[in-house]
Residue, then its C-alpha position, 0 to 999 in steps of 0.5 A: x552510469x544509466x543505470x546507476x540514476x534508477x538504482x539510487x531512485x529504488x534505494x532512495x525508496x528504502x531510506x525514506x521508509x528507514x527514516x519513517x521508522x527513525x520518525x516514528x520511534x521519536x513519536x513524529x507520526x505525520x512526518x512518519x507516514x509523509x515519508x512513507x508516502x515519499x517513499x511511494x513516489x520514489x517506487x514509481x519513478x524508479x521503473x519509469x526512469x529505468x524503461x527511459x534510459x532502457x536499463x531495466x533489469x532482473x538486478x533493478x527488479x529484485x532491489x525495488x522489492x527488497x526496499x519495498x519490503x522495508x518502506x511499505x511493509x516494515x515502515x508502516x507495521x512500526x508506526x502502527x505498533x507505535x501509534x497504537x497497536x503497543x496498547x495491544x500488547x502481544x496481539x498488536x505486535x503480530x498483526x503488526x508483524x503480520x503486515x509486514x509478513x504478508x507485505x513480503x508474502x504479496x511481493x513474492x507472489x506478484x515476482x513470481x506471476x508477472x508472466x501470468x497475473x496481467x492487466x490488473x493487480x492479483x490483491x492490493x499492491x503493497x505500496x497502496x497498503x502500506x500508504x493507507x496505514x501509514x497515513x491513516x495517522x495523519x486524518x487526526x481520528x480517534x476511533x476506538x483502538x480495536x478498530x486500528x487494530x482491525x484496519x491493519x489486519x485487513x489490509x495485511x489480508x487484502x495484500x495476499x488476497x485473490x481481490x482483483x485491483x485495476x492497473x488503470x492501463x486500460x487493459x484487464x480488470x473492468x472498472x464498474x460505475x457503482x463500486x467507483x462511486x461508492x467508494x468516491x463517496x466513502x473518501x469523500x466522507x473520510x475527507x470531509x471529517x479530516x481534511x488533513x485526512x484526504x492522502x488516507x482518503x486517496x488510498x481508503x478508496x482504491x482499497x475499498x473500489x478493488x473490494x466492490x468492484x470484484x463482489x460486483x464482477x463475481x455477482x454478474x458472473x453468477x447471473x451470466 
């Protein structure tokens, strides 16, 4: 009975992102990406839930990827066709696809080098990723469709990315000062043109923190 709480937690994640496709074919585009947020939710109570009742599994494990897969890969490359990637014919259904594949690329790299990759996350986590393109429809912005289109394809690469982001357990990667405060600062734009906008903030700034904070680690190395 322990075991079934956490296990419907994780399957809980994959029917928040199937309804965030449903949402999203009808055009409902905020309600789409909240749900994808929800989604996200449910992912991080799963594993806590599981630890607690001590019930961890290599079964809850390799579910919380496969529902992973659909509610921050599959979800959010749907809605960005249907938002406005469609316009793009061709090319903006293989980057859409192309997220969704380098979502299930980032999940199996990171299955298989749990024992290796520790302290800090080996490219952007697919949840962060998917949260970020999910709720980018809620700021309301009308940037010019090409960059959309741009967006989405550089957090597909960012996923399978050897970009180092911290776990913030402490431990791992060192969080530098002027990276943190950069990238407060562009979510901090970001929300003051789009308050509705502040969940895509939250996620815009992890994302771009991760980019700078590596640049600046890899600059000290060189000068070490």
């Amino acid at each position: 009975m322990r075991t079934l709480i956490p296990n419907l937690l994780t399957c809980s994640n994959l029917v928040f992102g199937f309804l965030a496709i449903v949402a999203a074919y009808h055009e409902l585009y905020t309600p789409a990406a909240l749900l994808v947020f929800v989604a996200m939710v449910a992912d991080g109570l799963d594993g806590r839930v599981a630890r607690y009742f001590g019930v961890s599994s290599e079964f809850g494990k390799e579910l919380d990827s496969l529902c992973d897969a659909g509610s921050f890969g599959v979800a959010p490359a749907f809605l960005a066709y249907v938002y406005m990637l469609k316009d793009f014919g061709w090319l903006g259904a293989l980057v859409a696809a192309a997220f969704a594949t380098c979502g299930a690329l980032r999940l199996a790299r990171f299955n298989v080098m749990t024992g290796v990759v520790k302290g800090y996350f080996l490219g952007l986590p697919i949840p962060a990723a998917g949260c970020t393109v999910a709720t980018f429809v809620m700021t309301g912005l009308k940037p010019p469709g090409w960059m959309f289109l741009v967006l989405v394809a550089v957090f597909a690469y960012l996923m399978v990315s050897t970009v180092r982001y911290p776990d913030f357990k402490g431990k791992g990667e060192k969080i530098r000062p002027v990276p943190a405060v950069i990238a407060v600062l562009a979510g901090a734009y970001i929300t003051y043109l789009s308050p509705a906008g502040v969940l895509f903030a939250a996620f815009f700034t992890y994302a771009v923190f991760g980019i700078l904070n590596s640049l600046f680690a890899a600059f000290a190395a060189k000068e070490a």
